[in-house]
N, C-alpha and C positions, 0 to 999 in steps of 0.2 A: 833431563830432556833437552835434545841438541836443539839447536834457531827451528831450522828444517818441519821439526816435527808440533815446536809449538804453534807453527804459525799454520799448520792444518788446518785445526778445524774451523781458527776465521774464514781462512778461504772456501771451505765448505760452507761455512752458515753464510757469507756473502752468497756462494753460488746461488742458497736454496734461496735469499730473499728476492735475488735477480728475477728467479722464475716466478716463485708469485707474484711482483710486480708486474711480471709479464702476463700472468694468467688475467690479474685481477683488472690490467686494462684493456683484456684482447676483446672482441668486437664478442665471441662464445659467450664470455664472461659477463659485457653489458647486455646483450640480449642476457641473460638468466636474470640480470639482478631488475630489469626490466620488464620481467613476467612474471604476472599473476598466477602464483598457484589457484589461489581464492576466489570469487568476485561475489560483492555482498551488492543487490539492486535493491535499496530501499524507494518504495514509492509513496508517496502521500497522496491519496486519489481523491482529485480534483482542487490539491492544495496549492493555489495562486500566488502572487507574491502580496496580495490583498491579505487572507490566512497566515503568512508567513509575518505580516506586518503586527497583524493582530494582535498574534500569540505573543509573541516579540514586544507591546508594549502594556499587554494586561500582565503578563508575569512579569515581566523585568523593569518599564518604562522604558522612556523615550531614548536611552543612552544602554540600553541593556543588550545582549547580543546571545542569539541563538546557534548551537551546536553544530547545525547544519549550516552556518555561517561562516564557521569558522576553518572550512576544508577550503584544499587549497587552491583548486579549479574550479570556474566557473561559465558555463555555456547558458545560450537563449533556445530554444526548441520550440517549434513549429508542431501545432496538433492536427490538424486537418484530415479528413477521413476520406476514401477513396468516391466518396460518393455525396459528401458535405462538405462543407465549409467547418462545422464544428464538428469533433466529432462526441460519440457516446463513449465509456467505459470498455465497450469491448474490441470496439475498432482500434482504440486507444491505446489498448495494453496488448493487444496484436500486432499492431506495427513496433513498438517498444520490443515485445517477444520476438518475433519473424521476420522483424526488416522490411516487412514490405506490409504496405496500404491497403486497406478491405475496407468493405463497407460496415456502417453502422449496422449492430447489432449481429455483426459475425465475431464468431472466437476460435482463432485460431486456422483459420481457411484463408484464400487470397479472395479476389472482389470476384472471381467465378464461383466460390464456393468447392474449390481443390482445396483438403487438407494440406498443409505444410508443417517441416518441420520448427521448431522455436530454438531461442538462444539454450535453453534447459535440456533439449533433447541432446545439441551439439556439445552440452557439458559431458551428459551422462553416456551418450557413445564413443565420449574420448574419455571414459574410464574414472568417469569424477562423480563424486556422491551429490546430489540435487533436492532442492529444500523451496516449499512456497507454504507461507505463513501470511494470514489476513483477518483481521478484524470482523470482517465481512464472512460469506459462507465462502467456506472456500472452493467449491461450485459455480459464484459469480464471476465476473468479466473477467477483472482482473489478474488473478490466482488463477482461473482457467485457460488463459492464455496462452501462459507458460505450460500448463502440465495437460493439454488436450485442444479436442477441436471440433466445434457444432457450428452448424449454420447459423443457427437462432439462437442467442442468450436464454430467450423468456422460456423453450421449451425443451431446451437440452440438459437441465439440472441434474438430471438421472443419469444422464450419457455420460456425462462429466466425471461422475464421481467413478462409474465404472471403469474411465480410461487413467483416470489415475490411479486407479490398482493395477489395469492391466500393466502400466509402464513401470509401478515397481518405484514410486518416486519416492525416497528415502523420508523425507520428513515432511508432514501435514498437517498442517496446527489451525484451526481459526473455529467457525461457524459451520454450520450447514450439514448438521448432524443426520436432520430429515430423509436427507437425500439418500443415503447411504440404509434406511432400513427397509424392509422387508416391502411393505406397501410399496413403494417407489418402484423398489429395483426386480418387478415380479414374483415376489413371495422371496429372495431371496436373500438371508443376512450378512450384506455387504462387509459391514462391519468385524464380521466373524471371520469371512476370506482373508480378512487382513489378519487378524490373529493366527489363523490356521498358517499363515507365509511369514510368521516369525514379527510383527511389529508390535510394538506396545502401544499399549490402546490407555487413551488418557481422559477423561474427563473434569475435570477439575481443578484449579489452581495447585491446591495441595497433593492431588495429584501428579500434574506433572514436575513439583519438585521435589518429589521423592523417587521419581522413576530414572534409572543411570545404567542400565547393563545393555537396552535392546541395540541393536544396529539402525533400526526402521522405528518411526512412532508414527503413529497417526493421535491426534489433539482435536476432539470435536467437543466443545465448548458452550455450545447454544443450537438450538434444532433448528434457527435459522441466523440472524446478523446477532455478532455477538453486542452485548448492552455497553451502552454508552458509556463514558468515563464519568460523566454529569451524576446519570443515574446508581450508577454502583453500590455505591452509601447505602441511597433509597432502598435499591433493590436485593438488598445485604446478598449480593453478586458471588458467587465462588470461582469466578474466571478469571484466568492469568492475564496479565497488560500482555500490550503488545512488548514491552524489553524483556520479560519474563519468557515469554514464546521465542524468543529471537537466542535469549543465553542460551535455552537449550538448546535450542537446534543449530546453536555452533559449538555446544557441547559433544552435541552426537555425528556432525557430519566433521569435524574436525580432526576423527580419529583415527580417517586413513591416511594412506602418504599421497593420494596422487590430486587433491583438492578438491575442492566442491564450486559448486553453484546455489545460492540462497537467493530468492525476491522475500521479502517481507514489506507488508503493506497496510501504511496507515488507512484504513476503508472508508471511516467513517467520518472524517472531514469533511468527504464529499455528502455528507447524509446530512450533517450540520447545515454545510452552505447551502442543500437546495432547502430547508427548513430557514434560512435568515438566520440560523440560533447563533449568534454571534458569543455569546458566551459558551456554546459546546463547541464552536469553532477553535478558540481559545483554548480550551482542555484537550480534545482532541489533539491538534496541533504541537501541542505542549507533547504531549505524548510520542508522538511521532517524534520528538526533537531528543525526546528523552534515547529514544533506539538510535537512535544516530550517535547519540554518547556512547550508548552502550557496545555497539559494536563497532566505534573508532577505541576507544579504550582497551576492547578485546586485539586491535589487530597493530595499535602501536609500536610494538618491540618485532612485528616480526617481519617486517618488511616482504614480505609473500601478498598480500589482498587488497585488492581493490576496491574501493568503494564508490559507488554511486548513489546520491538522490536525488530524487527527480517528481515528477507528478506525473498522469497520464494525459491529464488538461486542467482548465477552472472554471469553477464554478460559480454561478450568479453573480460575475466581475466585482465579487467580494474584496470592500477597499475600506484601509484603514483613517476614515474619514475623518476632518479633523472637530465636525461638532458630534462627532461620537461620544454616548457619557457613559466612560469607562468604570466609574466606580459603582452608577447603578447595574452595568453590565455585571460586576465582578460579584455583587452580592444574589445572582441568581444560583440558586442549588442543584438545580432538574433542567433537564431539557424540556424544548417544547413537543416531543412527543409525549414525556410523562405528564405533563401538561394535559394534550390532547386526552390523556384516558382519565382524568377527572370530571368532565363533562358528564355531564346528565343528559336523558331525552326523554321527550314524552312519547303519549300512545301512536301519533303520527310521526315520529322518528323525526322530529324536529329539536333543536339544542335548547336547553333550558337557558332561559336569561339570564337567571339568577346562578348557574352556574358557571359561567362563562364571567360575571362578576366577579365571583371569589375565586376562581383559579385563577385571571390575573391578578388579580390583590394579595394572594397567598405566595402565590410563585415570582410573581416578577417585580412588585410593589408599582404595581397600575392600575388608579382608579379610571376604568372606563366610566364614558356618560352612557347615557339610556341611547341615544344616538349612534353612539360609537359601536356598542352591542349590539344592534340592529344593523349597525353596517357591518362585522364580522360574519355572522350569520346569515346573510344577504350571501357574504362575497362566498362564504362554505358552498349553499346551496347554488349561485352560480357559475362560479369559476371554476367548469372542472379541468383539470388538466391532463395531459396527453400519454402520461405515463405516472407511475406509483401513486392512483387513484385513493390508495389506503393510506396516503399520509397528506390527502386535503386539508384536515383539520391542523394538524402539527404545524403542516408547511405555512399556514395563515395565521398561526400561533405566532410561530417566529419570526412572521412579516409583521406583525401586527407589531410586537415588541422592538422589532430592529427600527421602525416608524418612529415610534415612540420616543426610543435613544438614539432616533436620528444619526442608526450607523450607515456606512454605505454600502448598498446591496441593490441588485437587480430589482425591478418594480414587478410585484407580482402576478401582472396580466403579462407581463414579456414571460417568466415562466410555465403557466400554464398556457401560452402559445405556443411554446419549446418542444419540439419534437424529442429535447433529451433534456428538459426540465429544469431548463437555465444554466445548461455548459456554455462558454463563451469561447473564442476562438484567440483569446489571447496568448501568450507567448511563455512558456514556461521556464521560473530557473533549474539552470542542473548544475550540482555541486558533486566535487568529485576528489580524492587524494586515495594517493597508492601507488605502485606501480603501475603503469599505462593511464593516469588520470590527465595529462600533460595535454591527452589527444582531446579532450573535454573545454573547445575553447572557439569563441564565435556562435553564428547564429546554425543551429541545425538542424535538422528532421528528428521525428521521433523514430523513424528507419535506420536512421545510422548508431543507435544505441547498441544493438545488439552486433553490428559490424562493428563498432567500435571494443566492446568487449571481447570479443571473440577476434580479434586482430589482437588486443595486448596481450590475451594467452595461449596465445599461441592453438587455439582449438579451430579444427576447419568447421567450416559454414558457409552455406549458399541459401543467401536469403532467397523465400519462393520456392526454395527445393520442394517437393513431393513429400511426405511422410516413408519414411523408411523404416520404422519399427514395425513388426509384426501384431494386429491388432488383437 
C-alpha cells in the first residue's frame, strides 16, 4: 500500500467526524436534543410546601430529602381563580390544563363557560398517545380537566366519563368506577364501549399487573375515591398505589414512536389536609414522592421527557409546625375517616359519647375529658360546612387530633366558612428536570404550565382555543 492510499481513510474518518461535529452543534440538532418527545405532569392536589415539609420529616427527619426535591428546576406559582381569590380543584387544574382562568367549580370551559381545548387534547391531535391517572375518581376536577369539559363539577360526573370515551384517551386509571355504569350513563354499559373499542379493563391491583398486550386500558379501582394509603392494611384493599398505576401507564403509552402525554395525580392529600389528618397527609404525600421516583428512574437514560411537579393549590395552610408531636403523629394506623365510621348513634341520630371515647383512645392514643366530648359533638352538630357535608365528622376527627398534637393547620371554623373547604391562596412549588425544564424558573401562573409544555415540545396550542374535536 503506497503513502497516498494509506492516508485515505484517515482523511475520510476526519471528514465524517467534522460533520457530526457540525450536526451535533447546529441550532436543528439543539432544538431536538431540547425536545420533549414525552412530558410526565405529576400533580399532588392541594400539596403545599406545608405537606411537602411534613412528609419530608415524619419519613426521613429533619436532614432527610425528598425525590421531588431533588429535580433540577424550581418555580413559585400563583393559584387564583378567575373569579376568587382562592381557587377550587377544578378551576385549578383548568388553568394548569387550558392556560387560561375560569371560575370555581368549572372543568374544563373558560369563565363564560365555552368548552376549550386542554394541554392533553394539543398532545393527542399532534399525534401522541395521552394518559390521566388519580387516586381520586377520575371523573373529579382534576383528571377531568385534562380529558373533558362541564360547567359544573358537582353535576357533570356522568358527562365526564362519557367524553372521555368519546376522545379515545389512551390510558385511564384511578376511582370512579360508578360513573361509568349503566344507572348513570342511561341504562347504558359505559364500561363495555370501552371494551367493545379495544381497551383493557382492569380492576384490581393483580390485575392490572398481569395485563401487557392492550394498546388502550381503562383501570377503575374503587366506585368512587380510591382508599387511603392509611387505610389499606385495615381495609385488606386490592388497588394498585399510585407508582404502580403510573409504571404501567408508561409501559403502555411508551410504545409508540411519536411520545405521549401523562398527568398522574396524587388526589388524596388534598382529602388528608381538609381532614387535618396530619399523619395521612404524611403517607399520602410519601406516596406521591414515591411516583416522582418512579418515573425520574424510568426516564433517566433517555433524555427525551420532561418532567413536571407541581400541585393545583393548598390546603388548610398545612405547616410543618415546630411543637408538632411527631412521634405520637407516626404511631396513628387509620385515617380520620376510618376513624369517623366507628362512631355509634342513638335513636335520635345523635353520636354516642362513649363511642367517640374509644375511637380516639384506640386510634390515636387520646384520652378525651367528658368536656372535651361534649365539645366534639357540639362542634359535629354545629359546624356545618359549605361543601363535602359527608365528611363533618372525619374532618373534626382530624381537627380534633391535629389540636391535640398541636400540628399546624387551619382552625376549623375558617373551613367550614370556606367556600372550597380550607384552600388557601398560597403559592405553590413546581419542580421540574428534562428537556424544556430550564423554562420552570421565577414566580408564575398556573396558565403558563401548559404554554410552557407545549413550547418545549414543540406541539401547537392556543390557550382558550374552542374545542375542536368532534364530540
Amino acid at each position: 500500500m503506497n503513502k497516498t492510499s494509506r492516508h485515505k481513510p484517515h482523511r475520510f474518518g476526519l471528514f465524517v467526524l467534522i460533520i457530526c461535529f457540525i450536526w451535533m452543534n447546529s441550532p436543528i440538532q439543539a432544538e431536538t436534543k431540547n425536545t420533549p418527545k414525552n412530558v410526565i405532569l405529576l400533580i399532588g392536589d392541594g400539596m403545599g410546601l406545608g405537606a411537602i415539609e411534613i412528609a419530608r420529616q415524619l419519613e426521613y427527619g429533619k436532614t432527610g430529602v425528598l425525590h421531588l426535591e431533588k429535580l433540577e428546576h424550581v418555580a413559585l406559582m400563583r393559584t387564583y381563580s378567575a373569579n376568587n381569590y382562592v381557587t377550587d380543584s377544578a378551576a385549578g387544574g383548568s388553568a394548569i390544563a387550558t392556560g387560561i382562568k375560569t371560575n370555581n367549580e368549572s372543568i374544563g370551559v373558560d369563565a363564560t363557560g365555552s368548552e376549550v381545548d386542554s394541554v392533553l387534547d394539543a398532545f393527542q391531535n399532534n399525534g401522541k398517545k395521552v394518559g390521566i391517572i388519580s387516586t381520586n375518581m377520575v371523573v373529579d376536577a382534576t383528571p377531568a380537566a385534562f380529558g373533558a369539559s362541564v360547567p359544573n363539577r358537582w353535576t357533570g360526573g356522568a358527562n365526564i366519563a362519557r367524553q372521555l370515551f368519546d376522545n379515545r384517551i389512551d390510558v385511564i386509571l384511578g376511582g370512579g368506577a360508578r360513573y361509568f355504569e349503566a344507572d348513570k350513563q342511561n341504562g347504558e354499559d359505559l364500561i363495555g364501549k370501552f371494551k367493545q373499542a379495544g381497551y383493557g379493563i382492569t380492576t384490581t391491583k393483580e390485575e392490572l399487573s398481569s395485563i401487557n398486550k392492550p394498546e388502550k386500558l381503562l383501570g377503575l379501582f374503587h366506585p368512587t375515591y380510591m382508599n387511603f394509603k392509611l387505610d389499606k392494611e385495615v381495609l385488606h384493599s386490592q388497588e394498585p398505589s399510585l407508582p404502580e398505576m403510573t409504571s404501567k401507564a408508561l409501559d403502555i403509552l411508551s410504545r409508540g414512536d411519536k411520545g405521549f402525554f401523562l398527568m398522574a395525580e396524587g388526589a388524596r392529600i388534598d382529602h388528608m389536609e381538609h381532614a387535618a389528618d396530619i399523619t395521612g397527609i404524611w403517607k399520602e404525600t410519601i406516596e406521591f414522592d414515591q411516583t416522582v421516583k418512579e418515573v425520574v428512574n424510568w426516564a433517566k437514560n433517555r433524555n427525551d421527557t420532561l418532567i413536571i411537579v407541581l400541585a393545583d393549590h393548598e390546603t388548610m395552610g398545612t405547616s410543618a409546625s415546630e411543637t408538632m408531636d411527631i412521634p405520637a403523629l407516626k404511631k396513628i394506623r387509620v385515617s380520620s375517616e376510618y376513624m369517623s365510621k366507628q362512631l355509634t348513634f342513638d335513636k335520635n341520630n345523635e353520636i354516642d359519647p362513649e363511642s367517640v371515647v374509644a375511637t380516639f383512645k384506640n386510634y390515636a392514643n387520646i384520652s378525651l375529658t367528658e368536656q372535651e366530648v361534649a365539645q366534639f359533638i357540639d362542634n359535629v352538630r354545629k359546624n356545618k360546612t359549605l361543601v363535602y357535608p359527608q365528611h363533618q365528622i372525619d374532618w373534626e376527627i382530624g381537627s380534633t387530633i391535629a389540636k391535640h398534637y398541636k400540628a399546624g393547620v387551619a382552625d376549623r371554623s375558617i373551613r367550614a366558612a370556606s367556600s372550597t373547604g380550607g384552600h388557601t391562596a398560597n403559592m405553590i412549588p413546581v419542580f421540574a428536570s428534562g428537556p424544556g425544564s430550564e423554562a420552570f424558573d421565577g414566580v408564575i401562573e398556573n396558565t403558563d404550565i401548559s404554554k410552557i409544555i407545549t413550547n418545549a415540545a414543540r406541539v401547537p396550542f392556543t390557550p382558550g382555543q374552542h374545542k375542536t374535536k368532534e364530540e
